[in-house]
N, C-alpha and C positions, 0 to 999 in steps of 0.2 A: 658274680658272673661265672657262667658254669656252664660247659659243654656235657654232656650225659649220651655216652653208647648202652643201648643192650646189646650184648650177642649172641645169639643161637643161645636165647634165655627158656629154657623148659623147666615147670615145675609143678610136682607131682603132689598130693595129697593122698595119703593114704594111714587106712586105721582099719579095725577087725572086720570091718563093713563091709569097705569096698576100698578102690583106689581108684581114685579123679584126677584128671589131666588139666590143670588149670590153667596151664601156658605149653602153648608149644611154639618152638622155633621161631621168636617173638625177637624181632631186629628194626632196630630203631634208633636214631642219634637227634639228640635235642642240642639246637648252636650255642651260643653264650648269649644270654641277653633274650629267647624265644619264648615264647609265652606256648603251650600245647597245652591243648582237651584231649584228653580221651573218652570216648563214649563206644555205649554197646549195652547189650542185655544184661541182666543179671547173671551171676556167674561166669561172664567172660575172662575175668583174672582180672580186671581193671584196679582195685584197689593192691591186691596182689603186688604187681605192679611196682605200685607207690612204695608199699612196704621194703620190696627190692629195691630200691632206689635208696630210698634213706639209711637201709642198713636194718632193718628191723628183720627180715629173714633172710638170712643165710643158705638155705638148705634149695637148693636148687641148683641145675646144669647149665653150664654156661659162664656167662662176665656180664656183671654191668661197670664200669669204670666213668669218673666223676673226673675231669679236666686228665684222662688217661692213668690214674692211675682207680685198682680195684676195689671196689663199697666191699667192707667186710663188718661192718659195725658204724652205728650212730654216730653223728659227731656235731659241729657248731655250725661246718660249711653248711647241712644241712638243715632246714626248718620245716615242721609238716604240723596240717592246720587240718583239725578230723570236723567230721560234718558235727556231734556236740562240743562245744564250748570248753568242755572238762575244768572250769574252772575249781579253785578251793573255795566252797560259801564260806572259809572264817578270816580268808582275807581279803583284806580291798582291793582295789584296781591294781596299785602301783606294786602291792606286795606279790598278785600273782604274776606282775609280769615281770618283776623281778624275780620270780620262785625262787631258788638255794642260796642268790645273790643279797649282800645286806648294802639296801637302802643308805646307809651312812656313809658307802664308798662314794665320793665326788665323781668318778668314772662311773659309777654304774646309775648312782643318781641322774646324772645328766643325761646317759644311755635312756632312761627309761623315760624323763622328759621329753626326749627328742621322737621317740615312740608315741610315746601318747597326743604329742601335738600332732605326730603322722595321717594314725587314725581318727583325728578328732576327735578327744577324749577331755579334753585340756576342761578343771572343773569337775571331773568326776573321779578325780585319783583317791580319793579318801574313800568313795564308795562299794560298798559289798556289791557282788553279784544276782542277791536279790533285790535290790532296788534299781538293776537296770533292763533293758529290753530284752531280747534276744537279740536285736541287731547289735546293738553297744556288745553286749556279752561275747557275740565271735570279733568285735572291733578288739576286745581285747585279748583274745585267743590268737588273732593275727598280730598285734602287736608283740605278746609273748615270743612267738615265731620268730619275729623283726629283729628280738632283744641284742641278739648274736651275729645279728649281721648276713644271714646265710647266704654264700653262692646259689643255692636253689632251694627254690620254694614248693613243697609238696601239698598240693591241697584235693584233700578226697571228702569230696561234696560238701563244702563247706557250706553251702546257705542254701541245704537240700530243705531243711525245719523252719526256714523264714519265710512267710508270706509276699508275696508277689511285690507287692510295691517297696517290701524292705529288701526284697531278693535282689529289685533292681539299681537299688541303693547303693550296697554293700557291692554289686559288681562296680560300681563305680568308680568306686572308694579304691578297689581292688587294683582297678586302672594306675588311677593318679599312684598309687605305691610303685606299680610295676615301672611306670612313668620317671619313677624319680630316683629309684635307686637300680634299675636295669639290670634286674636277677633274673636267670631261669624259671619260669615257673611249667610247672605239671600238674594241671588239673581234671581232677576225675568228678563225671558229671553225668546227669541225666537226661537233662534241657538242653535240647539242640538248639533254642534262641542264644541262652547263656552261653555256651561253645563258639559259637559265630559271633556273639558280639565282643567275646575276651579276644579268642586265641587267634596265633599264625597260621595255625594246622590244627585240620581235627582230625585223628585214630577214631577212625571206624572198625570195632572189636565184632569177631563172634563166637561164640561160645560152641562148648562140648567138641574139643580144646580150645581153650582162648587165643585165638590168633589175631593178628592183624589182615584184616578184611581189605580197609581201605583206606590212602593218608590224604585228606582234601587239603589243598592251600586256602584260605583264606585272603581273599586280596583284596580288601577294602580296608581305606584309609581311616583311622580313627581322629573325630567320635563316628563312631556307627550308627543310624538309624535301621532301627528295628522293621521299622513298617517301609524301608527303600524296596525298587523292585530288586537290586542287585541283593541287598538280605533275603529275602523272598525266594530268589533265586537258588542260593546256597542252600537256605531249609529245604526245600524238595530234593536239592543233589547228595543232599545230608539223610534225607529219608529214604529217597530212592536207596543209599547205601546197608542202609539199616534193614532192609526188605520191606519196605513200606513200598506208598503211592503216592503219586504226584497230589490225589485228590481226597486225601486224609488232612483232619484237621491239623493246624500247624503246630500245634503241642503235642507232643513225643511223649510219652511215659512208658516208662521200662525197669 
């Protein structure tokens, strides 16, 4: 459980080329327990973003701070689930979701039990990476995440590579986690269905600086239907935000 401010977060990219403004003046607070989309064009800073959050880049103006105090480096509170899997093909399920940790600890044992029954995995802990799906495969890239427990959850388009009926799946699956252990989560996404049927809030980004456009609430009760007119409804105030139309089809790609 994890509160997350940015503040007057701006960050710059620059090399012999050129210099790109990737975020500018980008303020935002996520509550304890809030599930947020972001969405937006490519190059909006969106993943960007994420990276800031977790600790992975530094170099930027401003603060982001995690339960108040300042992200200046990685750590446990934190877990982030990239859109491939990264798993190690030489070992099996339970070994990468233990990665550095040895299987023999009764604590970390039981840890990674309690994970795998999470994601429904339970049966496949002896297995390599190639002998399972792509959907099992980020089942266990999210449970890796799990492993530690983290206050917040960073996922940057985790189930961008998975086909429709596993996409829908796997958001499911996403639910009941989010459901049971009541972390933060930040997800960076493409699909304005997927957005509206996870999160409390969707960031509407736009790019060339990446700003914050527009913050929608979300206020439908879960489980969500897809095809309700009130989902239906959000998709068009979601597009309309995007610079779209009311009378484009209702899959988004960007």
């Amino acid at each position: 459980m994890a509160n997350v401010t940015f503040m007057n977060v701006n960050k710059t990219f620059v090399s012999k080329e050129s210099t790109v403004q990737a975020l500018r003046n980008v303020n935002l607070e996520l509550q304890q327990d809030e599930f947020v989309a972001i969405i937006g064009p490519s190059g909006c800073g969106k993943s960007t973003m994420l990276k800031i959050a977790a600790g992975l880049d530094v170099k930027y103006e401003g603060s982001v701070l995690l339960d108040g105090q300042p992200v200046t480096k990685p750590s446990i509170e934190k877990g982030f689930i990239f859109q491939e899997h990264r798993l190690f093909p030489w070992l099996t399920v339970e070994k990468n979701i233990a990665a550095n940790l040895s299987l023999k600890d009764p604590a970390v044992r039981q840890q990674v039990n309690k994970v795998i029954e999470l994601v429904k995995l339970t049966g496949f802990e002896k297995a390599f990476p190639k002998q399972l799906s792509g959907g099992m495969s980020q089942r266990v890239a999210i449970a890796r995440a799990l492993m530690h427990q983290p206050q917040l959850l960073l996922l940057d388009e985790p189930f961008g590579a998975l086909d429709a009926f596993t996409r829908n799946h796997m958001q499911e699956a996403l639910l009941d986690i989010w459901r049971e252990h009541r972390m933060t989560m930040l997800l960076v996404t493409h699909d304005i269905d997927e957005a509206i049927f996870l999160a409390d809030r969707i960031v509407v980004m736009e790019a060339k600086p990446g700003t914050i456009k527009e913050i929608i609430p979300i206020e439908l009760q879960h489980p969500r239907t897809r095809v309700s007119t009130s989902f239906m409804d959000y998709r068009k105030r979601v597009l309309y935000a995007l610079g779209g139309h009311e009378e484009m089809e209702p899959a988004y790609s960007i």
